[in-house]
Each structure stands twice: as C-alpha cells, then as structure tokens.
PLY file of the C-alpha trace (Angstrom):
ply
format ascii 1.0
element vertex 177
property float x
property float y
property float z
element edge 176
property int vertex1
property int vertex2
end_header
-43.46 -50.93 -54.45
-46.49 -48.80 -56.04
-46.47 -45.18 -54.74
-50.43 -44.88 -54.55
-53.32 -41.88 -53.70
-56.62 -41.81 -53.65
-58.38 -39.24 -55.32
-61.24 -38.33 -57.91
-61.05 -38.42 -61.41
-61.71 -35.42 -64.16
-63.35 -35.48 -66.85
-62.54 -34.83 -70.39
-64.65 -31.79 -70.81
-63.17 -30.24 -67.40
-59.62 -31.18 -68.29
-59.88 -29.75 -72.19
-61.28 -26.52 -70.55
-58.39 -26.36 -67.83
-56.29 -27.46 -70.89
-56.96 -24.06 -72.42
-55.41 -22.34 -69.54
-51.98 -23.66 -70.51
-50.28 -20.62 -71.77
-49.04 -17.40 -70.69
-47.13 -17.63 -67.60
-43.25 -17.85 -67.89
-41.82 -20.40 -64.66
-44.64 -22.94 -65.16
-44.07 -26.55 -66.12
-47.94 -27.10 -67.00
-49.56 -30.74 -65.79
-50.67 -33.29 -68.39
-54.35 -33.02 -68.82
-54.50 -36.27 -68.80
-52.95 -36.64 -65.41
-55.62 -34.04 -63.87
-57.24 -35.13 -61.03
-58.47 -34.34 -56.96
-56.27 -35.85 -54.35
-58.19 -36.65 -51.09
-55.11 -38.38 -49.70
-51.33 -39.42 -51.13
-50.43 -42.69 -50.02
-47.39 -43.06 -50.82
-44.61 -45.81 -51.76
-46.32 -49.11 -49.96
-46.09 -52.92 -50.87
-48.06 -55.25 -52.67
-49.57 -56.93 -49.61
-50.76 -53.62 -47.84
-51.85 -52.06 -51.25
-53.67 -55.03 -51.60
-55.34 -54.09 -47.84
-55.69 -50.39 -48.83
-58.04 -51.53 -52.19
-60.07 -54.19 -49.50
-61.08 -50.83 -47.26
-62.09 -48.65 -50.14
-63.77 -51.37 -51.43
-65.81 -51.17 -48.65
-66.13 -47.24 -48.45
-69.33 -45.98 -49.05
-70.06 -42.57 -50.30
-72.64 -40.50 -52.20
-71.56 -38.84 -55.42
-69.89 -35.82 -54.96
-70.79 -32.10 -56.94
-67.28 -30.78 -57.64
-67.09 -27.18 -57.75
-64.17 -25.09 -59.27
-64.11 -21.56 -57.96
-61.01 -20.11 -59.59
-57.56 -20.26 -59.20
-54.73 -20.33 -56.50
-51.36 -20.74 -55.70
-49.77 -22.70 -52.95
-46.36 -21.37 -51.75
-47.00 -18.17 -50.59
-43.69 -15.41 -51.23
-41.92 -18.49 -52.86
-44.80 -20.38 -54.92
-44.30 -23.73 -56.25
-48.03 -24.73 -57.69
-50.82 -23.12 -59.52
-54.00 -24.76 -58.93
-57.75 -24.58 -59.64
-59.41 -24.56 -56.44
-62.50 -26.39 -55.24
-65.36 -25.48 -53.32
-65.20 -27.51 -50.19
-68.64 -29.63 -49.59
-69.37 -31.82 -47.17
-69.70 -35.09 -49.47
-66.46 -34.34 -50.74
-65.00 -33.52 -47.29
-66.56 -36.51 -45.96
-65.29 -38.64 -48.56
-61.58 -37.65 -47.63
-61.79 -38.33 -44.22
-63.27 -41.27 -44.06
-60.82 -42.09 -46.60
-58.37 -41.32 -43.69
-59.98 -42.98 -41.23
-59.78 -46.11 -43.19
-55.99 -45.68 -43.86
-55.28 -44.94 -40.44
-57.14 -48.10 -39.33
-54.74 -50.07 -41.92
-51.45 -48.32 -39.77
-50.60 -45.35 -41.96
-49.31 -42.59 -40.54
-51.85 -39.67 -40.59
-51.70 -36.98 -43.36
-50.00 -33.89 -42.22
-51.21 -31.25 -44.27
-54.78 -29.94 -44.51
-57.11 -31.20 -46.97
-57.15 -28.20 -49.63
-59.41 -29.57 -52.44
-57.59 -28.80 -55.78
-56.49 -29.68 -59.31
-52.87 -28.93 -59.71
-52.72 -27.20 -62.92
-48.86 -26.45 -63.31
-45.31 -26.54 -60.83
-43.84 -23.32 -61.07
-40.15 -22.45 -61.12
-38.65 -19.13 -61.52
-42.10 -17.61 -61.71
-42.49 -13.77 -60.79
-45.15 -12.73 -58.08
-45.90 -9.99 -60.92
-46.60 -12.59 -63.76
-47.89 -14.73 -61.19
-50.41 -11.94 -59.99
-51.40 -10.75 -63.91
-52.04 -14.18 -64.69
-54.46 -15.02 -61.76
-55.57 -11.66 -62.63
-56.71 -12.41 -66.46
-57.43 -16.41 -66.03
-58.64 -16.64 -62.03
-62.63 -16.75 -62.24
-64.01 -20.28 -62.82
-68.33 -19.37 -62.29
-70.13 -22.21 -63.56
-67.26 -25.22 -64.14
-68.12 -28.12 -62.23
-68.90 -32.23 -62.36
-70.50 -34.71 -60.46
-68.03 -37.43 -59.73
-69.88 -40.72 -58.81
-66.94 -42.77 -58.11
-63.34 -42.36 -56.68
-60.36 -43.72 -57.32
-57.11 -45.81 -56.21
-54.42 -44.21 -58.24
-50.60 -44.72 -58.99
-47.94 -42.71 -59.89
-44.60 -42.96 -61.52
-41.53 -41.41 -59.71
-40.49 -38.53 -62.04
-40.79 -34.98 -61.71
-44.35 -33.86 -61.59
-45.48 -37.91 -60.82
-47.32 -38.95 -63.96
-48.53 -40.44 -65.98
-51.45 -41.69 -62.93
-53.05 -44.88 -63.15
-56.38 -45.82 -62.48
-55.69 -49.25 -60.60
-59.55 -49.54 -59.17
-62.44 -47.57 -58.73
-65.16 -47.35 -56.65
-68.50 -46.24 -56.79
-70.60 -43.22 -55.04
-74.08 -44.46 -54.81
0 1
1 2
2 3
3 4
4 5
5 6
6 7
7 8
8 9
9 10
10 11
11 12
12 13
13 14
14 15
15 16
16 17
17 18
18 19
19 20
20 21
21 22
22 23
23 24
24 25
25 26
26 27
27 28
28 29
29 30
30 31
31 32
32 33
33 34
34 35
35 36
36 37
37 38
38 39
39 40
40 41
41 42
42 43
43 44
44 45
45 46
46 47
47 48
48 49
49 50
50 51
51 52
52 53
53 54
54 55
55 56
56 57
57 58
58 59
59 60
60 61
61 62
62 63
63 64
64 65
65 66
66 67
67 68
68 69
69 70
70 71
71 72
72 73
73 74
74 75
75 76
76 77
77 78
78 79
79 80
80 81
81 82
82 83
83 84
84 85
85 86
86 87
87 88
88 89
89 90
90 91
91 92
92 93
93 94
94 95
95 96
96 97
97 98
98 99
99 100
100 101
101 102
102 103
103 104
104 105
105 106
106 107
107 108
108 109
109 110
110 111
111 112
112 113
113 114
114 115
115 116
116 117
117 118
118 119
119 120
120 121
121 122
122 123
123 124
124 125
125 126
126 127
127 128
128 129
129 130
130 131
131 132
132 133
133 134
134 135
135 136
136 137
137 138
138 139
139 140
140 141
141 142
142 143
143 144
144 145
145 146
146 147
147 148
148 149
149 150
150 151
151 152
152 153
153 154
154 155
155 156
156 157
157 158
158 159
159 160
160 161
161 162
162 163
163 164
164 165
165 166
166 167
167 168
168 169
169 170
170 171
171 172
172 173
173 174
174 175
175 176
C-alpha cells in the first residue's frame, strides 16, 4: 500500500537557502532538503486501485499557479514543540488549491482532514529542544522578507515509513495553468 500526499514541490534555490538554516539548534533532527516540500493534504496508507482513483481526480484539478510566500519561521507544538517550520503566507490560489484538493478526496470516500490547513515547509522534528534555544534561534534565523516561488504545478507524492517519512516521491504531477 503507498502512503501518499499531495503537496507542492520546492525548488532547488529555496531548499539550498533553507538548507543554510541547518545548524545551531541542539534537539533538532533537520529534514533532507531534498525532501522539502508544502503539504496541502496527507493521504495516507491507501491501495493501488484507489491511488489509482486519487491520480484520475487530480488529473482533472484545475488550478492557477500559485506565488508561494515564506514569511519566517514557526514552531508547531506549543509548551512541548515537536517541528520547526518556515511558514507561508496564506493566498487564496494556494488556499484554493488545498481545498479543492479536499473536496476531490472527499468525493473519492476519504475521511476529511482534521487539522487546519497551516501552509508550511517542515524544516526539522525537534526532540529535547529548550524553549530558550528554541526562542534564540527563531530569534537570530526567523525573518524570511523576500524568499518566495511560483509553483505552476502540484504534486502526488509518496513517502516511505521511517522516522521523519522520506525520502518523497514524485509519482505524478500536475499542472497550474
């Protein structure tokens, strides 16, 4: 069974610029740059014939390219944190984009996504780390004015099942017109 998401891709120059932020904060397991990317929704473990159904309705989705917009950095988890993140400036194409990609999934008989759509790039999982380290980190690396990309297609990715998911696959894209 494939454990699949949809999200958007990032590219090199993004991800070797986020690469540089790899240092300097004891707890964190940092991601791959390689494995960088935007969720719009996790899928999940599925089989052949309704990951076959799920690539039919994207197929189908239409979109316009989307202007992705980093704004700095956060940290889901709140008193006990568990992910650094760059954040992304919510627009409506790339809202849009996720929920109709939700509407389509829905329509195929998966079960709606339960947590809210928080546009990110999950930089590193964090273990151990200290709210003070945590808090002079974001301090010293947070701002972010200026980094962003168009993406003009979206993708059907999936991911291994080890700690931290990756290496992602590209299994199809789509286009943004």
């Amino acid at each position: 069974m494939p454990r699949l998401f949809i999200g958007l891709e990032v590219p090199e120059s993004i991800s070797t610029r986020l690469s540089l932020l790899r240092a300097g904060l004891p707890g964190a397991r940092w991601v791959d740059p390689s494995d960088y990317h935007v969720t719009l929704r996790f899928i999940g473990d599925i089989d052949r014939r309704l990951a076959n159904e799920v690539d039919e309705e994207l197929a189908d989705l239409y979109g316009e390219p989307v202007r992705v917009r980093l704004t700095g950095l956060g940290v889901f988890g709140g008193d006990k944190p568990h992910t650094l993140y760059a954040a992304i400036e919510p627009s409506r194409p790339l809202v849009g984009l996720q929920a109709d990609s939700e509407r389509r999934l829905r329509r195929l008989g998966l079960p709606p996504e339960q947590r809210k759509f928080v546009p990110h790039i999950t930089l590193a999982r964090l273990r151990g780390a200290s709210t003070l380290d945590l808090a002079d980190y974001l301090s010293a690396h947070g701002h972010m004015a200026g980094v962003e990309f168009i993406a003009d297609q979206f993708a059907l990715f999936s991911a291994r099942d080890l700690v931290g998911g990756g290496p992602y696959i590209v299994e199809a894209a789509y286009p943004l017109h």
